[in-house]
C-alpha positions as CSV (number, residue, x, y, z in Angstrom):
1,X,-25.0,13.1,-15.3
2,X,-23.3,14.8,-12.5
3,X,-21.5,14.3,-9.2
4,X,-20.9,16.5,-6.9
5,X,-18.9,16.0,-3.7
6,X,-16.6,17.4,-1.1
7,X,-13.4,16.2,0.8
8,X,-10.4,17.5,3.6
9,X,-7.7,16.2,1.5
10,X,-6.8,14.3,-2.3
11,X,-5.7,11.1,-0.3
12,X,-9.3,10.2,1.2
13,X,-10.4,10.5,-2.8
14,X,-7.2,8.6,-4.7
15,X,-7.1,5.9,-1.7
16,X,-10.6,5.2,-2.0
17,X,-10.9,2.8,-4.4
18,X,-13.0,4.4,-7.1
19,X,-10.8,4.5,-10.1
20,X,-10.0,8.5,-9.4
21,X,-6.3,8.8,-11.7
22,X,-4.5,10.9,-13.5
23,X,-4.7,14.4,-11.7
24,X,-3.3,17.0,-13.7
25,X,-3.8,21.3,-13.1
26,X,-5.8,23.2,-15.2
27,X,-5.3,26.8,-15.9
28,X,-6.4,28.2,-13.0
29,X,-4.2,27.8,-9.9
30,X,-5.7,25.6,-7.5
31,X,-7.7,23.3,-10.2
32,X,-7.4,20.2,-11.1
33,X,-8.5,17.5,-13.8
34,X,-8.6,13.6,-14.7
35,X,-10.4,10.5,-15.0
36,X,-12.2,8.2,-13.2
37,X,-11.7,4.9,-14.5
38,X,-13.6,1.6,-12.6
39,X,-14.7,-1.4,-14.1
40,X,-18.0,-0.5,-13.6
41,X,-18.2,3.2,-14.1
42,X,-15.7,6.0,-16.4
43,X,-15.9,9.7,-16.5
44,X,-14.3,12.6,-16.2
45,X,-13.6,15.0,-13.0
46,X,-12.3,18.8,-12.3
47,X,-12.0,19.8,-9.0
48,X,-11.0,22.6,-6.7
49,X,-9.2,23.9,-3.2
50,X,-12.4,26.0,-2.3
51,X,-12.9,28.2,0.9
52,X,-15.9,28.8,2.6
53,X,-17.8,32.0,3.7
54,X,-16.3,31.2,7.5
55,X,-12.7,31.9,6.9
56,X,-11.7,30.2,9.9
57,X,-12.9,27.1,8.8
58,X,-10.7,25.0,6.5
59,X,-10.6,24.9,3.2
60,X,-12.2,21.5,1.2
61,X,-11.7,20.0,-2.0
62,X,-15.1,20.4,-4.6
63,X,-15.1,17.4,-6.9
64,X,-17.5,17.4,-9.9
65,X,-17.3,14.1,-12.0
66,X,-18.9,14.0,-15.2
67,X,-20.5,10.4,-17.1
68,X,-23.0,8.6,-18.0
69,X,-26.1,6.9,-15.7
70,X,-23.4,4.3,-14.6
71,X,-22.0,7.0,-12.3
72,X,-24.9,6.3,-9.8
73,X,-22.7,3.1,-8.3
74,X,-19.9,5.9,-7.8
75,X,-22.2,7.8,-5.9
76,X,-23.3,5.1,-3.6
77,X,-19.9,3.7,-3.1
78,X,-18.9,7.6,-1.6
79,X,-22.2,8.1,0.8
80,X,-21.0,4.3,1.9
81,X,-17.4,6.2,2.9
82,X,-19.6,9.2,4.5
83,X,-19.2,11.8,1.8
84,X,-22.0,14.2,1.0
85,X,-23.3,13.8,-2.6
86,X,-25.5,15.2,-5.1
87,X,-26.1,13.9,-8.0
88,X,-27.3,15.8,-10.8
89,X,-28.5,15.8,-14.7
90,X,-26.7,17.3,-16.8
């Protein structure tokens, strides 16, 4: 299963509460990795600086966090907090 969500900045994300740890870059410049570890959901995320087709507009963070079916309290927990989410099969 997949999560998808956006955010401004890493501290609305880390602060939250959800178990998001461990941020490390990847390869790319830009990208990051790490865990999400909760007592009652684990996975894995990657995410992103991204900018949109309206350059003027700032730039967010894509987040795409990877588990099992337990990831659906995640996603509830950040629409409560007033992020956009989809979730996804894999």
């Amino acid at each position: 299963m997949k999560v998808v969500f956006r955010s401004k900045d890493f501290a609305s994300v880390d602060g939250s509460g959800f178990g998001f740890n461990h941020r490390r870059p990847m390869a790319n410049p830009w990208q990051y990795q790490g865990r999400v570890q909760h007592r009652q959901w684990q996975g894995t995320y990657e995410c992103e600086w991204e900018q949109g087709e309206n350059k003027g507009r700032q730039p967010e963070l894509l987040w795409i966090v990877r588990g099992d079916a337990r990831l659906f309290g995640l996603a509830a927990g950040l629409k409560s907090k007033g992020f956009t989410v989809e979730v996804e099969q894999d």
